[in-house]
C-alpha positions in Angstrom: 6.3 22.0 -31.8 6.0 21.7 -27.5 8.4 20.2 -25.5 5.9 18.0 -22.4 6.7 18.2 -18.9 6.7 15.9 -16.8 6.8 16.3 -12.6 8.1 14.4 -10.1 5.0 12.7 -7.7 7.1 13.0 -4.8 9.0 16.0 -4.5 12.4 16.2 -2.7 14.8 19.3 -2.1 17.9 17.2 -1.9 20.1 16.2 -5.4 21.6 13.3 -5.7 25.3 12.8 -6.1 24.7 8.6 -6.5 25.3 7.8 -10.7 22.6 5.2 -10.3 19.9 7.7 -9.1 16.4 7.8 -11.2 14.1 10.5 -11.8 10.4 9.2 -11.6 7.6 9.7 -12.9 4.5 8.8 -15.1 3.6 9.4 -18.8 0.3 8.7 -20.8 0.7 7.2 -24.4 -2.0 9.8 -25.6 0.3 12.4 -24.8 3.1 10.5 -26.1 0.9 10.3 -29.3 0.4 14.1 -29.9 2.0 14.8 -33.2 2.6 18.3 -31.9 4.7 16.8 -28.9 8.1 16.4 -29.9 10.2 16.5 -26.5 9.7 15.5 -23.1 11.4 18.0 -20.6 11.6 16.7 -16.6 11.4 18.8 -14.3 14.1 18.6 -11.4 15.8 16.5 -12.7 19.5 18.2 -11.5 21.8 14.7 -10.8 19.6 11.9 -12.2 21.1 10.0 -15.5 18.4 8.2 -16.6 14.5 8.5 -15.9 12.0 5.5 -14.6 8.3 6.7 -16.1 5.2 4.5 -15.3 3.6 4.6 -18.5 -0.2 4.7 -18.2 -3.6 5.1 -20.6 -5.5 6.9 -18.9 -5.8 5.4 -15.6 -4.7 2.0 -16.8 -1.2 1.1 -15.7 0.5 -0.4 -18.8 3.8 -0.7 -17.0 7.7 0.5 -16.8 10.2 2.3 -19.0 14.0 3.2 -17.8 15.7 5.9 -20.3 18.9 8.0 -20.0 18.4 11.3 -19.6 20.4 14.1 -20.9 20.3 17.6 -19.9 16.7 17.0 -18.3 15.3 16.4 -21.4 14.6 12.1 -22.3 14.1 11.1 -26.1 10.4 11.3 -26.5 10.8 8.5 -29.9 12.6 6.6 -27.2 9.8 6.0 -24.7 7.3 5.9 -27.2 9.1 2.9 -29.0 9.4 1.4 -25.5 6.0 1.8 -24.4 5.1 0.5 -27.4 6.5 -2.9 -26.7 4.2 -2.6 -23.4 1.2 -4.9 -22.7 -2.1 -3.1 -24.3 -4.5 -1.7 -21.5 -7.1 -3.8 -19.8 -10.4 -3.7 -20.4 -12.5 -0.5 -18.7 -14.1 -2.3 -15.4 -18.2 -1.3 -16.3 -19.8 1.3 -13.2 -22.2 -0.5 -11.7 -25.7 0.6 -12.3 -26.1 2.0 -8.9 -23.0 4.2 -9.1 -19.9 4.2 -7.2 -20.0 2.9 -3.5 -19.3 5.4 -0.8 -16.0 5.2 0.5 -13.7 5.9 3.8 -10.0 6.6 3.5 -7.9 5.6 6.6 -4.5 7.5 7.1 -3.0 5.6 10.2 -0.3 7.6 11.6 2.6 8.3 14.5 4.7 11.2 15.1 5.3 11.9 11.6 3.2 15.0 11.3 5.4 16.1 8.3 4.9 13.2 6.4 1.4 13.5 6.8 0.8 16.7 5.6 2.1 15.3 2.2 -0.4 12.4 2.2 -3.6 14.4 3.5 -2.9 16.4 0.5 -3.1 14.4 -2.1 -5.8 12.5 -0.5 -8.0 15.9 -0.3 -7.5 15.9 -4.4 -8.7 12.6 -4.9 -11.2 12.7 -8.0 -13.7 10.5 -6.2 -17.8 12.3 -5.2 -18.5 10.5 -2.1 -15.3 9.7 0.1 -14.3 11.0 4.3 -11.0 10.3 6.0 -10.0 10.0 9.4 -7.0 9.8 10.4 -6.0 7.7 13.3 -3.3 9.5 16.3 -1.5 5.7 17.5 -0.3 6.3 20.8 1.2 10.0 20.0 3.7 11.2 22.0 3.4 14.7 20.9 0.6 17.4 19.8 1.7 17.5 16.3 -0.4 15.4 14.0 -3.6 16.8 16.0 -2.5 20.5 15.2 -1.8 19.3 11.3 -4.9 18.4 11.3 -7.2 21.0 12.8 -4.6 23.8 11.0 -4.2 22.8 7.6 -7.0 20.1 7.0 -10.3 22.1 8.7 -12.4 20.3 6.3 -15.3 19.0 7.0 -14.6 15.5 4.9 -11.6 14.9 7.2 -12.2 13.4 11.1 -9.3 13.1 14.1 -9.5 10.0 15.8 -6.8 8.8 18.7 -6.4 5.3 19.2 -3.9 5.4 22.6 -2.7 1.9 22.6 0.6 1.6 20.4 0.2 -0.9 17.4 -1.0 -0.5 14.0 -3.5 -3.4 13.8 -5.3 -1.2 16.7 -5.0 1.6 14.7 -6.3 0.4 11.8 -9.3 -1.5 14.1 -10.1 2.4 15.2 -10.2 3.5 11.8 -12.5 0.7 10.8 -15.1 1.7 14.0 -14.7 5.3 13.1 -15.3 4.8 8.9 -19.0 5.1 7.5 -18.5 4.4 4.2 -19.4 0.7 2.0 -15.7 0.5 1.0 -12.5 1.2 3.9 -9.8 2.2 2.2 -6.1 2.3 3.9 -3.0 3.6 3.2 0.0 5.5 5.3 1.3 8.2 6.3 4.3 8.2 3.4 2.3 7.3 0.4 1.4 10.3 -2.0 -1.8 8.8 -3.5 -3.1 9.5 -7.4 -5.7 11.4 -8.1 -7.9 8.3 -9.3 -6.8 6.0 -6.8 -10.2 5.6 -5.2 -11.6 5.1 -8.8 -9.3 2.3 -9.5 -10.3 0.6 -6.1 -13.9 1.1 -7.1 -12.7 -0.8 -10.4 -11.0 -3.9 -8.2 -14.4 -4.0 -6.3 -16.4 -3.8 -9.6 -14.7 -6.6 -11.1 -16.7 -9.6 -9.7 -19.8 -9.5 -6.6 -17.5 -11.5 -4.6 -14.5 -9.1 -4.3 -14.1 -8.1 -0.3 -10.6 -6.9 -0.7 -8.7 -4.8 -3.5 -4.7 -3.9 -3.3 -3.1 -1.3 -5.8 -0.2 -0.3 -7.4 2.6 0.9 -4.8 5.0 3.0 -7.0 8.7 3.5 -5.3 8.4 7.6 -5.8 12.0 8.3 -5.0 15.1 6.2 -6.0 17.6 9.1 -4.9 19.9 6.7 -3.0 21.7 3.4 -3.3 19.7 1.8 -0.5 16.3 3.0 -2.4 17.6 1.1 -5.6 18.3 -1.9 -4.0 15.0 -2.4 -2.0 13.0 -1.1 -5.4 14.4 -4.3 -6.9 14.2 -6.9 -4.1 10.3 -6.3 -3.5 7.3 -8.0 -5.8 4.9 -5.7 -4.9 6.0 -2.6 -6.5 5.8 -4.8 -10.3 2.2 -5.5 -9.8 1.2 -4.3 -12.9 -1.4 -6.9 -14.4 -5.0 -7.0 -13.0 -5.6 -9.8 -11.2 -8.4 -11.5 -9.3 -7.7 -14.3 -6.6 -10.0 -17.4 -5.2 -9.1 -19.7 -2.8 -10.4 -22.6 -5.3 -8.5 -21.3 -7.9 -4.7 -22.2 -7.9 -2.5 -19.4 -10.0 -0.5 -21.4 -11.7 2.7 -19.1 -10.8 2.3 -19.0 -7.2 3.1 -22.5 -6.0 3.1 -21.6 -2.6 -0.6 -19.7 -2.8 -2.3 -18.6 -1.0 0.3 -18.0 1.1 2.1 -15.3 -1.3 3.9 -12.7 0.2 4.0 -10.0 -2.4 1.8 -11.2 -4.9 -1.1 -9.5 -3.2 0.3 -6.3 -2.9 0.9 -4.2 0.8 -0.7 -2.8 3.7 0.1 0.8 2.3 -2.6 0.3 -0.1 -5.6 -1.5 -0.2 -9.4 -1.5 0.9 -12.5 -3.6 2.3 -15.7 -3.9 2.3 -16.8 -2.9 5.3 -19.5 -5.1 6.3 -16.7 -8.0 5.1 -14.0 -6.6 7.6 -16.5 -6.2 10.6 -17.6 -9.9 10.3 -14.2 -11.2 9.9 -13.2 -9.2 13.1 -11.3 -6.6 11.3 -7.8 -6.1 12.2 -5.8 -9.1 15.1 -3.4 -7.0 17.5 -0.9 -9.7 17.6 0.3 -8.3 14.3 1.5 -4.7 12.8 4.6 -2.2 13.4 4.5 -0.9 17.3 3.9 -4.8 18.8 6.4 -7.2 19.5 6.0 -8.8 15.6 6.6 -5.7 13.9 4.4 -6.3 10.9 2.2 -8.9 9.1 -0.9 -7.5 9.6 -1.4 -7.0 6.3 -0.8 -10.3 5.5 -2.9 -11.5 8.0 -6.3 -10.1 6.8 -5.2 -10.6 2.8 -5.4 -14.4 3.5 -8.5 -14.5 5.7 -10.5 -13.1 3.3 -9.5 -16.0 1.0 -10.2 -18.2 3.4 -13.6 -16.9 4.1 -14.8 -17.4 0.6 -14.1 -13.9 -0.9 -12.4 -12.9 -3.6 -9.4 -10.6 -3.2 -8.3 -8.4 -6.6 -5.3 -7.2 -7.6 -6.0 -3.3 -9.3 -2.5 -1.4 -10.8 -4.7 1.7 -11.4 -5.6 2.1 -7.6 -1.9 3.7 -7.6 -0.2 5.2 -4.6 3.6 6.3 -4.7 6.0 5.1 -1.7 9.1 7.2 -0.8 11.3 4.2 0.6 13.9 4.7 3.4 17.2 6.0 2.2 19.8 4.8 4.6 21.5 1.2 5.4 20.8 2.0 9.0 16.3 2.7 8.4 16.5 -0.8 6.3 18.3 -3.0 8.5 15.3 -1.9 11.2 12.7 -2.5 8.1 14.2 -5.8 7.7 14.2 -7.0 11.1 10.4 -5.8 11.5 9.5 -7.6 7.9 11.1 -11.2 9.5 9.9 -10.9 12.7 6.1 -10.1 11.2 6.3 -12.9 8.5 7.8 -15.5 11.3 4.4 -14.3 13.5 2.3 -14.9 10.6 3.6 -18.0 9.8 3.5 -18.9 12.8 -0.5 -18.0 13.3 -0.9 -20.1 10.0 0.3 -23.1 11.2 -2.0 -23.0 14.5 -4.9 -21.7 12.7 -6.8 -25.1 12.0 -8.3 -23.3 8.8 -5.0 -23.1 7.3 -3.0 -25.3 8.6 -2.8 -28.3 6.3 -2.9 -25.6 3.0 0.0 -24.3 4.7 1.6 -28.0 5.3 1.3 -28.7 1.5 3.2 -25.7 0.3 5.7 -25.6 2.8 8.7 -27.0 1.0 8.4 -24.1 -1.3 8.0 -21.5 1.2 11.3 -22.7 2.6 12.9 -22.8 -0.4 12.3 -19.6 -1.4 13.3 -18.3 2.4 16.6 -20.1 2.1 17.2 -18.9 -1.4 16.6 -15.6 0.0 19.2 -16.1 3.0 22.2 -17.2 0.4 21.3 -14.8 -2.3 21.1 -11.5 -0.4 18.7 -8.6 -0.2 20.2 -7.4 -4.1 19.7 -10.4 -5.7 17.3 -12.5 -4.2 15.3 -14.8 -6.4 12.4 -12.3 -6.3 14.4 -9.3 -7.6 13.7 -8.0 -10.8 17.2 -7.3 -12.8 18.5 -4.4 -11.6 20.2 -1.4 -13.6 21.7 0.0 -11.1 25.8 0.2 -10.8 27.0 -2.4 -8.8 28.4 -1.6 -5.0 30.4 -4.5 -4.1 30.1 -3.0 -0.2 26.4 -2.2 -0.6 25.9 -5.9 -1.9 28.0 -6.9 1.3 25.7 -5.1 3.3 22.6 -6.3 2.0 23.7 -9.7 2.4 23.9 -8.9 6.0 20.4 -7.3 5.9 18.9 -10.7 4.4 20.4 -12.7 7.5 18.8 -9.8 10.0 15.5 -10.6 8.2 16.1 -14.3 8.7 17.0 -14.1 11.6 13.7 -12.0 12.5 11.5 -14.9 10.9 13.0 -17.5 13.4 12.1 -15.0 16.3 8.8 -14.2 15.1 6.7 -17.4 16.4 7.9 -16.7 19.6 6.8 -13.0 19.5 3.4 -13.9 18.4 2.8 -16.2 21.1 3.9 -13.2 23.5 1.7 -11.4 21.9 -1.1 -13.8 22.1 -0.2 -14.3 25.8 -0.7 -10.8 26.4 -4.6 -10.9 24.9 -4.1 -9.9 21.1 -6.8 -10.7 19.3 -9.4 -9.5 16.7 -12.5 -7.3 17.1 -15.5 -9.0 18.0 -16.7 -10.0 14.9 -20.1 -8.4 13.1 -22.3 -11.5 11.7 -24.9 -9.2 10.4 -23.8 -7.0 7.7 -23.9 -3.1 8.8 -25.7 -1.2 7.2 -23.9 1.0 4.6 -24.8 4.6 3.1 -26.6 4.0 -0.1 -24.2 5.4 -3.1 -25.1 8.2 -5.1 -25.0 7.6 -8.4 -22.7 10.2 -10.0 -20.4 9.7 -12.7 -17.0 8.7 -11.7 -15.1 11.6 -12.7 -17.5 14.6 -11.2 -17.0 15.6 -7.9 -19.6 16.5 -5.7 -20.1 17.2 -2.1 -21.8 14.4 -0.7 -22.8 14.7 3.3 -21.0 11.3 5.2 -23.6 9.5 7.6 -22.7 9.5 11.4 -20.6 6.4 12.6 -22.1 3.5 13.5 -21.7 2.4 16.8 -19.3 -0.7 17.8 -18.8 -3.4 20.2 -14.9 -2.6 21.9 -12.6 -5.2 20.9 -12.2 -7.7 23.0 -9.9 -9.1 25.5 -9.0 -5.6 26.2 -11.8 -2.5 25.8 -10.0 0.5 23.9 -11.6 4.0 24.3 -11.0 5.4 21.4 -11.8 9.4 20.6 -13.3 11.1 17.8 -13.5 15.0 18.1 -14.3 16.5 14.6 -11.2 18.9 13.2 -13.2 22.0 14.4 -13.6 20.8 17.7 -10.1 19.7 18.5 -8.2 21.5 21.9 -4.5 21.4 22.6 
């Protein structure tokens, strides 16, 4: 008989010493189903007590198990009787005729050259035939990320691009200038991405003609630490599981306060656009996004203007990426702050947009009762927390209660901070009526890679109020 093993997707050197730590990883039920499989061995797995695996079938996301562990070894009849009781897979999206659409990854970075080598990687790997990157330099302060780059990553798929104004909308903006493929695709510099995330992007996109914008699966890849745990449990985003496709016309019947649902659409750290969609709506605003006064809600931004302007946005759990959270009380109390203040600055752009004002009037009431039920519950047990297995930490819980009054406090600030931000010129790109002109896709089956030559950029109007120069040596070409 074999024993399966099964590897961590983000790897760390450090073991944990916290009972409630959990190995992770991911499992598919045909390997489960080998009748010559009867053990299921996990590697590095020194300090964990019980495992977390994303169960899959093939690149379908079926969803969650939690097991005990026990000498680094987890009872393969246990997590087969567990997935079991799983949702079956979706249906296979259908490749359309013309093959898959050419696609640009954006990796938007800062000073965090080490990170980034771990995300370049993986993103190198991805099982995708016609895909470039460029990674976008915001407002570096060092060298670093530019040497990563043009020493580890001289390949010719992969472009440098600096964007020297501070603010992630803007970095995102100069990715979207710099990309030449039909279908944008972002993510960050702390995400290790699966090797068929592009496919399962491709899927969201294939879904319906109207899809402009498809979010994945973010996976938490570490849950070492107590702090991990307890933001693993308190965000939505991470349990999107179930293919989904959104209209503005079409009311989920779950989502009272929709389309304003934070969560529901999945995270900045992975999703993509049609190109010629996110030109015309102006791309990115630069009142939003970590490095400006709001801290964040860019993400949120963009999700619900593309409902608004008549496309469909689709939820896809097999466009996975894994996210190694911060592990320290000090690193979420900042993340919390930034999450308020960007939520308070979107909110805050709602109300004056006169698109979206009177939708956002009639869900109000519940968007303030689930901020106040929030504020008394705490960070651990707020009403959008799943139910958590982890030991309970009567001073953690005291802590995170202090966190969720940071973050509230942060949403009252963040009108006011949007407004600065707007009184400072923030804005959008100028927007692209006409529809660029894309590459034409090559039809190739989905899992054969092939070298496939990218077209040269397309050349942009600067965003307005203030022009941005923005640079784009190729990796061979880049000096100290």
């Amino acid at each position: 008989m074999t024993a399966l093993s099964l590897t961590r997707p983000m790897a760390s050197t450090a073991v944990p010493t916290w009972a409630g730590a959990l190995w992770v990883g991911a499992v598919d039920v045909a390997d489960l189903a080998r009748p010559d499989v009867d053990d299921l061995r996990l590697v590095d797995a020194d300090g964990h007590r019980a495992a977390r695996l994303l169960v899959r079938d093939g690149r379908e996301v079926l969803g969650v198990v939690e097991v005990p562990v026990v000498a680094d070894h987890v009872s393969i009849d246990l997590v087969r009787s567990e997935a079991a009781d799983l949702p079956a897979a979706p249906r296979p999206v259908v490749v359309p005729s013309g093959g898959l659409p050419t696609v640009t990854v954006v990796v938007c970075t800062r000073d965090r050259a080490e990170q980034l080598r771990g995300c370049l990687t993986s993103v190198l790997a991805l099982d995708h035939a016609a895909f470039d990157v460029v990674v976008v330099d915001n407002a570096p302060s060092t060298s670093a990320t530019r040497d990563l780059v043009a020493a580890e990553f001289d390949d010719p798929r992969v472009r440098y691009v600096v964007e020297p104004v501070a603010g992630l909308s803007r970095a995102r903006n100069a990715g979207l200038r710099a990309a030449t493929g039909e279908v944008v695709a972002f993510t960050d510099d702390d995400v290790v991405v699966d090797a068929g995330w592009l496919l399962g992007l491709c899927d969201g996109f294939a879904r319906a003609d109207d899809v402009a914008c498809v979010t994945g699966l973010v996976a938490s890849g570490e849950l070492r630490t107590p702090v991990q745990r307890s933001f693993d449990d308190r965000v939505s985003w991470s349990r999107n599981v179930s293919p989904r496709v959104f209209r503005l016309d079409e009311q989920p019947a779950d989502l009272p306060t929709f389309p304003f649902s934070v969560g529901a659409f999945g995270t900045g750290a992975d999703f993509a656009l049609r190109r010629d969609v996110a030109l015309a709506l102006g791309g990115f605003d630069t009142a939003f996004g970590v490095g400006t006064r709001t801290a964040g809600g860019e993400d949120l931004d963009v999700f619900t203007r593309v409902l608004f302007a008549g496309h469909a946005l689709a939820v896809q759990p097999s466009a996975l990426v894994w996210h190694r959270h911060r592990a320290d009380l000090a690193a979420l109390r900042v993340q919390a702050a930034g999450y308020g203040t960007g939520l308070g600055a979107w909110l805050a752009g709602v109300a004056l947009d006169g698109r979206t004002r009177r939708a956002a009037l009639r869900r109000a009431p519940h968007a303030v009762a689930a901020l106040l039920a929030k504020g008394k519950a705490g960070s651990a047990t707020a009403a959008t927390s799943r139910v958590s297995t982890a030991p309970a930490d009567a001073e953690l819980d005291r802590e995170l209660r202090r966190t969720a009054r940071v973050e509230l406090a942060g949403v009252a600030r963040g009108p006011l901070l949007y407004l600065r931000q707007r009184w400072d010129g923030a804005s959008t790109m100028r927007p692209v009526p006409t529809p660029v002109a894309a590459a034409a896709p090559t039809p190739v089956a989905a899992a054969t890679p092939v070298a496939v030559p990218m077209p040269a950029p397309v050349p942009m109007p600067a965003p307005v109020p203030t022009p941005v120069t923005v640079t784009v040596p190729t990796v061979a070409g880049a000096t100290s």
